[in-house]
SEKEMI-674092 format. One record per residue: x, y, z of N, C-alpha, C in turn; residue in one letter. Coordinates in steps of 0.2 Angstrom, whole numbers, plus 5000, padded with zeros to 4 digits. Layout:
% SEKEMI-674092
XYZXYZXYZA...
END
This chain:
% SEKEMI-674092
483850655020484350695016484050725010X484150785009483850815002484150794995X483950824992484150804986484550844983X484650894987485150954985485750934988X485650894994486450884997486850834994X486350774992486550744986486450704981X486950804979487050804969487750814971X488050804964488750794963488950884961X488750924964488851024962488851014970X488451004973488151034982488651004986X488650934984488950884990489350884990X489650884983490650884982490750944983X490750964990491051014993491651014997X491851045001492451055002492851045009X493351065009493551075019493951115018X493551135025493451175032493851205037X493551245041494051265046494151185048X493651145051493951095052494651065051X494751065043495451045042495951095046X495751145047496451175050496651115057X496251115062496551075063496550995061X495950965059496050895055496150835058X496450775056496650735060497050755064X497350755070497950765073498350715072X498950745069499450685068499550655073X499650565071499850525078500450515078X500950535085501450525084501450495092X502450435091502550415096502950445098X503450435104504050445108504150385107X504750365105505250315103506050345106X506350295110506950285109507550275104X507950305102508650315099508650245095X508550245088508650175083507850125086X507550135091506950115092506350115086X505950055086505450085082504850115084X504450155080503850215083503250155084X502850145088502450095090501750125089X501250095087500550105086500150055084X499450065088499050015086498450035082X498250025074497650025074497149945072X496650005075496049945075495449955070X495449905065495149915059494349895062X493849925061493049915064492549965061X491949915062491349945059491150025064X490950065061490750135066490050155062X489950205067489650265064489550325063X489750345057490150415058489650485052X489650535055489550585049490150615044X489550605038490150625033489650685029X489050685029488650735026488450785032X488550805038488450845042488050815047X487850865052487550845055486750845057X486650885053485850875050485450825047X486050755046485950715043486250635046X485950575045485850525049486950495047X486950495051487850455052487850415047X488250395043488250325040488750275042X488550215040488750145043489550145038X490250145040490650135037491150075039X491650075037492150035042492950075041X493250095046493750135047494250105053X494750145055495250125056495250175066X495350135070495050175077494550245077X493950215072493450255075493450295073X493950325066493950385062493850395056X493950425052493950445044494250505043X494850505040495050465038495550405043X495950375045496150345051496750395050X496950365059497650415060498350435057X498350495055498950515051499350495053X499850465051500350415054500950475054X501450495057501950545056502850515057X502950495055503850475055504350525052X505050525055505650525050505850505045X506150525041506450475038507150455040X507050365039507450345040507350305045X506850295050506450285056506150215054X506050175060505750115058505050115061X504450095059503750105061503650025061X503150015067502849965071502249975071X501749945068501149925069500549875069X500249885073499949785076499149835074X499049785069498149815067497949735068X497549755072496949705075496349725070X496049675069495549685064494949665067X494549705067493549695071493049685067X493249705059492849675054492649625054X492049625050491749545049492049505046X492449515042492949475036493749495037X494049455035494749455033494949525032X495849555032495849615030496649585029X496949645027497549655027497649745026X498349755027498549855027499049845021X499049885017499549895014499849965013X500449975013500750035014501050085009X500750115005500650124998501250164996X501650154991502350184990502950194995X502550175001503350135004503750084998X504450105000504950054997505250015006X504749955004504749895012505049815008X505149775014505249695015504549685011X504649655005504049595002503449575007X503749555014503449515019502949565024X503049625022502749645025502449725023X502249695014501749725009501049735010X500949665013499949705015499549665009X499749625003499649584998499349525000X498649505001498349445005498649384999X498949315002499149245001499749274996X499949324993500449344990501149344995X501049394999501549415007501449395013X500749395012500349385019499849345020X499849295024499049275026498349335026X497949345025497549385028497549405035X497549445039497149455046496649435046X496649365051495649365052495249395057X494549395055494049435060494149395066X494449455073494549445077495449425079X495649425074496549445074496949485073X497649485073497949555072498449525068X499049565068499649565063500149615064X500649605065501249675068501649675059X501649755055501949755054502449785056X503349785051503649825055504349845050X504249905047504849905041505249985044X505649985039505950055039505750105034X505650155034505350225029505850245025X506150225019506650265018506750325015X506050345011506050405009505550455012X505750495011505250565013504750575010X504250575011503950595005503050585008X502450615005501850585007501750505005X501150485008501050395008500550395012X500050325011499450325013499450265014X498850215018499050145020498050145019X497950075016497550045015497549995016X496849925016496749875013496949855008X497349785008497349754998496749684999X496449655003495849615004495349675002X494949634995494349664995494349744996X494749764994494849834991494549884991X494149864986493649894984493049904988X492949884990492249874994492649915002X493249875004493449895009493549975012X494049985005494250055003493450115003X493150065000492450104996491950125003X492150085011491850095016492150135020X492750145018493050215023493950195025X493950135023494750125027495250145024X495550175026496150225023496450285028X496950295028497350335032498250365028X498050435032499050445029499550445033X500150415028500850415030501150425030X501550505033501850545031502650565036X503150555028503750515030504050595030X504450615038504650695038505350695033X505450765031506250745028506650745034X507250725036507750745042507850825043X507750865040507750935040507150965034X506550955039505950995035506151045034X505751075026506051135023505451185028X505451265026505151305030504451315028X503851285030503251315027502851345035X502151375034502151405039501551375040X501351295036500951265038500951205035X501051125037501051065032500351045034X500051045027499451035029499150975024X498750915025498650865022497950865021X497750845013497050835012497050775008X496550725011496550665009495850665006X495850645000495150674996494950594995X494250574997494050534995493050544993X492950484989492050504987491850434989X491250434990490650404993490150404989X489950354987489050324984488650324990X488050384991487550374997486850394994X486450364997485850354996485350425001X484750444998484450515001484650525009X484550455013484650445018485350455023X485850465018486750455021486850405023X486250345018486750255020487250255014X487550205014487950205008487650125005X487650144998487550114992487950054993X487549964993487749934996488049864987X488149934981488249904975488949894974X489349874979490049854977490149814972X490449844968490749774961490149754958X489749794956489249774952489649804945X489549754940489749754932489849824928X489349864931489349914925490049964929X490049964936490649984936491249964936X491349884936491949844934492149864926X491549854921491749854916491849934914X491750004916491650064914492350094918X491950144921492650194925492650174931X492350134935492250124943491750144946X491750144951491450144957491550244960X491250274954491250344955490450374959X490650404967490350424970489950494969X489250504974489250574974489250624978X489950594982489950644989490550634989X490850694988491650704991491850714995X492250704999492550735006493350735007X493150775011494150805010494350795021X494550755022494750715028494050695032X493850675026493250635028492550655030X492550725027491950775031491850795024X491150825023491050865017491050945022X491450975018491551045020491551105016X491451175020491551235013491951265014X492251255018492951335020493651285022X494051325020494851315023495151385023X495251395030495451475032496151465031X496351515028496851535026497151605028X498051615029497951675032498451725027X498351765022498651815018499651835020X499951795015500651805015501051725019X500551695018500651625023501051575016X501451535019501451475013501351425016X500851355012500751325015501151245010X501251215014501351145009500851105012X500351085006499851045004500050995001X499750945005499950875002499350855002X498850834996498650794993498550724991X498050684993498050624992497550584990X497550554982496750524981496750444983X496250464989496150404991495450374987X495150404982494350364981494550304975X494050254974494150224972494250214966X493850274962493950264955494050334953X493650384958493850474955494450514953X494550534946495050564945494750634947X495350664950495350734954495650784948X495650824946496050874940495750954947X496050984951496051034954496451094953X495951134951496151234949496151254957X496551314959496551344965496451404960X495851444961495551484958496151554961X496451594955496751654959497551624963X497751574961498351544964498651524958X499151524963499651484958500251414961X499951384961500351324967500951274964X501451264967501951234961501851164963X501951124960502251044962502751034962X502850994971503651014972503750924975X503250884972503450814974502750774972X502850704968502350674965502450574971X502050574971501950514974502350494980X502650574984502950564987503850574986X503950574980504650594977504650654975X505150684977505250764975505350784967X505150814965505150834958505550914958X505750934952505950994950505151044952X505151104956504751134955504351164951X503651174948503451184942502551184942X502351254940501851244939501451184936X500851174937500451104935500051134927X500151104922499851134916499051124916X498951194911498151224912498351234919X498751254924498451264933498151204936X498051134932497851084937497951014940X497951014945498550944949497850904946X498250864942497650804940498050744945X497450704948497850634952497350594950X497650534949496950474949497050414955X496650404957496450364963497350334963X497650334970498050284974498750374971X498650404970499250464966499250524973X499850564975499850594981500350664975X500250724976500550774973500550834980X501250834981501450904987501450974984X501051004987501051084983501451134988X501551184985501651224988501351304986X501051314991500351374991500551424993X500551494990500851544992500251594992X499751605000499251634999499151714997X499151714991499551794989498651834989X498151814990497551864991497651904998X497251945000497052005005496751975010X496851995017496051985020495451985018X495251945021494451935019494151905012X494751905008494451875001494451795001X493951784997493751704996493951684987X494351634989494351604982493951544981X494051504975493751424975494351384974X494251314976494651264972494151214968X494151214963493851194958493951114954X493451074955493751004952493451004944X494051004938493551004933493950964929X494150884932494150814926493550794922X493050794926492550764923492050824919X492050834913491850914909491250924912X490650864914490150874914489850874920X490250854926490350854933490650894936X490850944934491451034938490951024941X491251054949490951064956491851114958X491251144965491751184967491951124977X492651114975492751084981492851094985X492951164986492951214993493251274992X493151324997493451384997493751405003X494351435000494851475002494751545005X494751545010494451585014494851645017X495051685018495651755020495251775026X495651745031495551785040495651895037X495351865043495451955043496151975048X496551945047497151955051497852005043X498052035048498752075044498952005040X499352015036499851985032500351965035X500651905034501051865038501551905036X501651915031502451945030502251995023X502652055023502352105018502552065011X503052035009503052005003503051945003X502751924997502551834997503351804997X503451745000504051724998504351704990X504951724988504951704980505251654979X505651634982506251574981505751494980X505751434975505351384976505651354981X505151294983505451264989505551194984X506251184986506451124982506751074987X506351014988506450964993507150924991X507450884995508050854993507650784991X508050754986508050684984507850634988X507650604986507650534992508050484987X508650424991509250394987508950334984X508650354978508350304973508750284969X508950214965509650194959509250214955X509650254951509550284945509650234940X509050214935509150174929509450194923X509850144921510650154916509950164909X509850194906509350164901509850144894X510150154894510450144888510850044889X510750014892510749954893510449924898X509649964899509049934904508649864899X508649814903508149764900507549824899X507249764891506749794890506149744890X505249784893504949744894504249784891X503649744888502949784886502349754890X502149804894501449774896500849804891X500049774892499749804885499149794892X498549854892498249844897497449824889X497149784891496649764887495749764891X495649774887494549744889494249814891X493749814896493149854896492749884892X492249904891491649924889491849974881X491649954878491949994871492849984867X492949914871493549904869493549844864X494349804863494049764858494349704859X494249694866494549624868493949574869X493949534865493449474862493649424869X494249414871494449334875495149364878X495149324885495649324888495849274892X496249254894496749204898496449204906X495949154908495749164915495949074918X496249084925496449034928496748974921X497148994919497448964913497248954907X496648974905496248934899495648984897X495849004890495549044885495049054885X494649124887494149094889493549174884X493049164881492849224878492549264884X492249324881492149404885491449364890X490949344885490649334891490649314896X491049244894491049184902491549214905X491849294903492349334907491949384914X491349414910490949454912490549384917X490249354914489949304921490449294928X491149274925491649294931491549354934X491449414933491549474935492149484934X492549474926493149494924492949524917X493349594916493249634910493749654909X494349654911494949684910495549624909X496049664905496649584906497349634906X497949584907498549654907499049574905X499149594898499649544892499249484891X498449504890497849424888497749394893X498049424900498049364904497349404910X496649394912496149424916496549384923X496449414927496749394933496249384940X496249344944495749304948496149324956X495949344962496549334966496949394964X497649374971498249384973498549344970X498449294968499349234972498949214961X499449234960499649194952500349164949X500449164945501049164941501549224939X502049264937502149324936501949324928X501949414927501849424922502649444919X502949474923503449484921504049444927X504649454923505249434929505749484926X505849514932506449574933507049564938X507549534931508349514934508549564939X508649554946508749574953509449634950X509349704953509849754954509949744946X509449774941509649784936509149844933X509449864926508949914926508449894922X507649924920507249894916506649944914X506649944908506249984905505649944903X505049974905504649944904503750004900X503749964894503349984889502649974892X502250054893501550034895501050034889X500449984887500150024882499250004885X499050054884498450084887497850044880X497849984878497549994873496750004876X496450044878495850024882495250094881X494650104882494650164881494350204887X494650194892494750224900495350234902X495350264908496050284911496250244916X496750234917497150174922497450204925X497650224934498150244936498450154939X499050164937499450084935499850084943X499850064946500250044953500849984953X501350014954501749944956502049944962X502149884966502149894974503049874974X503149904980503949894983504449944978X504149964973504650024969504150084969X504850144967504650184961505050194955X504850224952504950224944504850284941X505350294936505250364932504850354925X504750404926504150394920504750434914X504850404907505350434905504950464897X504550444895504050474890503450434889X503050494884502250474883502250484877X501750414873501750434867502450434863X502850414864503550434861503950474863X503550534866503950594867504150584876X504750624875505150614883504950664888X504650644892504450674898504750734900X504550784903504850854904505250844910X505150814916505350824923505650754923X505450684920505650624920505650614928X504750614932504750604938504750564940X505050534945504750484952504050454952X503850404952503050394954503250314956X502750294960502650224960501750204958X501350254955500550254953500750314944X500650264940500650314933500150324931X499650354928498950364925499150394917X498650314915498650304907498050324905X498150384900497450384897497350344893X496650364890496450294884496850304879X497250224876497550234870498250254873X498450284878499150314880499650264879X500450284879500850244881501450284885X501650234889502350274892502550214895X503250244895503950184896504050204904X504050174907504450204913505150164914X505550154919506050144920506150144929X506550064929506650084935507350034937X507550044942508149984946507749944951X507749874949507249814951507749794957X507749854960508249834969507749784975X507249774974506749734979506549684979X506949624981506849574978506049554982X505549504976505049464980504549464973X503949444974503449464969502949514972X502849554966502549634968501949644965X501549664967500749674963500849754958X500749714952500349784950499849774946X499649834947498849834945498449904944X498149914940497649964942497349984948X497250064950497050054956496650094955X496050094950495650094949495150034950X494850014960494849964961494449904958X493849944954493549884952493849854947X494149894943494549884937495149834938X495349844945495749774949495449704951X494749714954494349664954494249644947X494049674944493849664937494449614932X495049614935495649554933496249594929X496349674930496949714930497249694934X497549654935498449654939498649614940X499049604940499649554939500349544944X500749514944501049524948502049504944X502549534947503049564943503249524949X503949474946504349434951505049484951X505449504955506049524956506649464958X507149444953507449394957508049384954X
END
């Protein structure tokens, strides 16, 4: 492999005609109140993801794909899936912004045993909201996530709105070496204690590509999904104007993205809606520029040479319906403060590990640099950091004291994010992943309807390893 294909300008390139068509959604035939049935199988392969000019790399994925199969339900619908696991260790799936049964979260010794190599596991819950969603590993995450396991979720609304194309891109990066192996540096310190495990090959449904054909007067709904471990995405659609019509899978007020950029941070899903207003034959960019010193172009927007789908672009926004979330009373919601502390340039001297006070270093010899309210955390299965009185409301104080960004994940809810910094939120949306800058604060707010203990955590995943997260009892 050159060294041109990978730089972080060349190889975070983009997708292609390929994604037009992309994974093929997997669907069942299910019987009336039945649940939809599928099996995957989590296993080592070898797949290309730099082209084919170049040696496969050794991943581990979900039936022999990258990303695994889009999952496709109702809502309202119940899914059934028995993942057999062929890896050489333990796994477990979790099902990312579903609001499911505790018991069958995906959380190893918190919910679930692990699946061992050579076992399977059925889950089986109901979907209740509409919205995009993605399923991962929670065993070893980071590493597992960081080999290729990942797949989307995507819950139909019972009357999809009209787009003239639903089109999914699930954006993940890769650490690979001249050859197209993969960098075998999981959870090495400097990216525990820094910004992660940032790669330097992106790929958009699992391929590095240059084109997404597009057809002039078409609207598409784009959904969006960072699946990489630690990459924040900040994406321009060069010559467009795309509204945000849903965050983490909840619908939002329609609304432009400011400065033009859907910013996500790793485990965060944003639904667009793209109204191709160029010409035949014209090419645009989509442009990733969070990282100031790292802007690359992620792919281009390509215009068929076909007539225009319709003489005028459609005007009216496409505004999704709600999905039935308790809305939190704030004016008598318990009140709670999480404080995220440590990593590199920060000023946490000691933190609370396996019970007892322990300084930075013997933190860092652990391979722990992070803590969330003094406490570094080891594992799944601990003590709660918080406890959330059952069917109640609860506001909950974020503080970022740290100087990285944290996209914060709580599992079994979502939550409104109600201000940053003091000031109140423009849309006060839906999210169950919020992303703190450094220094940030925001309160969010939610109705503590799912009883069980719930993981949250960064999911920035070394940063997780690293001993960000905790776990929140509902009771």
């Amino acid at each position: 492999m050159t060294a041109a294909m990978i730089n972080r300008r060349r190889v975070v390139a983009g997708a292609a005609s390929l994604l037009a068509t992309g994974s093929l959604p997997l669907r069942t035939s299910a019987a009336a109140g039945a649940a939809k049935e599928l099996r995957l199988v989590a296993a080592p392969a070898r797949l290309s993801l730099v082209g084919a000019q170049h040696p496969a790399t050794e991943v581990w994925c979900y039936d022999g794909r990258i990303p695994g199969p889009e999952i496709r339900v109702r809502q309202g619908e119940r899914l059934r899936v028995v993942v057999e696991n062929r890896l050489p260790e333990v796994t477990t799936v979790h099902w990312h912004g579903i609001r499911l049964p505790n018991a069958m979260d995906g959380v190893p010794h918190l919910t679930q045993q692990p699946i061992a190599s050579g076992g399977q596991f059925t889950y089986e819950f109901e979907c209740p909201d509409a919205g995009t969603y993605w399923y991962h590993p929670h065993h070893s995450s980071s590493e597992q996530i960081g080999r290729g396991l990942s797949g989307s979720l995507i819950v139909e609304e019972r009357d999809p709105p009209r787009v003239d194309r639903d089109v999914t891109w699930l954006l993940s990066d890769w650490r690979l070496l001249k050859d197209a192996s993969m960098s075998k540096d999981f959870g090495n310190m400097h990216d525990v204690s820094h910004g992660g495990r940032i790669g330097n090959v992106v790929t958009v449904n699992g391929a590095v590509q240059e084109t997404f054909e597009v057809r002039a007067g078409e609207r598409i709904r784009l959904r969006l999904i960072n699946a990489a471990n630690a990459r924040i995405f900040a994406l321009e659609f060069e010559g467009h104007a795309p509204k945000i019509v849903a965050l983490d899978g909840q619908p939002v007020e329609p609304h432009e993205p400011p400065q033009g950029r859907i910013v996500l941070g790793p485990a965060m899903r944003a639904d667009l809606v793209l109204d191709m207003t160029g010409a035949p034959g014209q090419i645009s960019r989509v442009v990733d520029r969070f990282y100031a010193s790292l802007n690359y172009r992620l792919l281009n927007l390509v215009y068929s040479q076909e007539p225009a789908r319709r003489a005028q672009t459609v005007s009216e926004p496409l505004r999704l319906p709600a999905n039935a979330l308790a809305e939190p009373a704030l004016e008598n919601a318990e009140r709670h403060r999480i404080v995220l502390g440590g990593g590199m340039m920060g000023q946490m001297s000691a933190a609370i590990m396996d019970g007892k006070r322990t300084d930075i270093r013997t933190l860092f010899q652990n391979g722990l640099a992070w803590a969330v309210n003094g406490i570094a955390a080891r594992g799944h299965l601990h003590e709660p950091i918080l406890s959330l009185s059952l069917n109640r409301s609860h506001i909950i104080e974020l503080v970022n004291d740290t100087a990285w960004h944290h996209p914060m994940h709580l599992h079994g809810h979502s939550f409104r994010v109600v201000s940053r910094n003091g000031q109140p939120t423009r849309f006060r949306e839906w999210q169950d992943t919020v992303l703190l800058a450094p220094r940030e604060r925001a309160d969010i707010a939610l109705v503590a309807d799912n009883p069980g203990d719930w993981m949250f955590h960064c999911h920035i995943l070394e940063h997780q390893a690293g001993g960000m997260m905790g776990v929140f009892r509902v009771a």
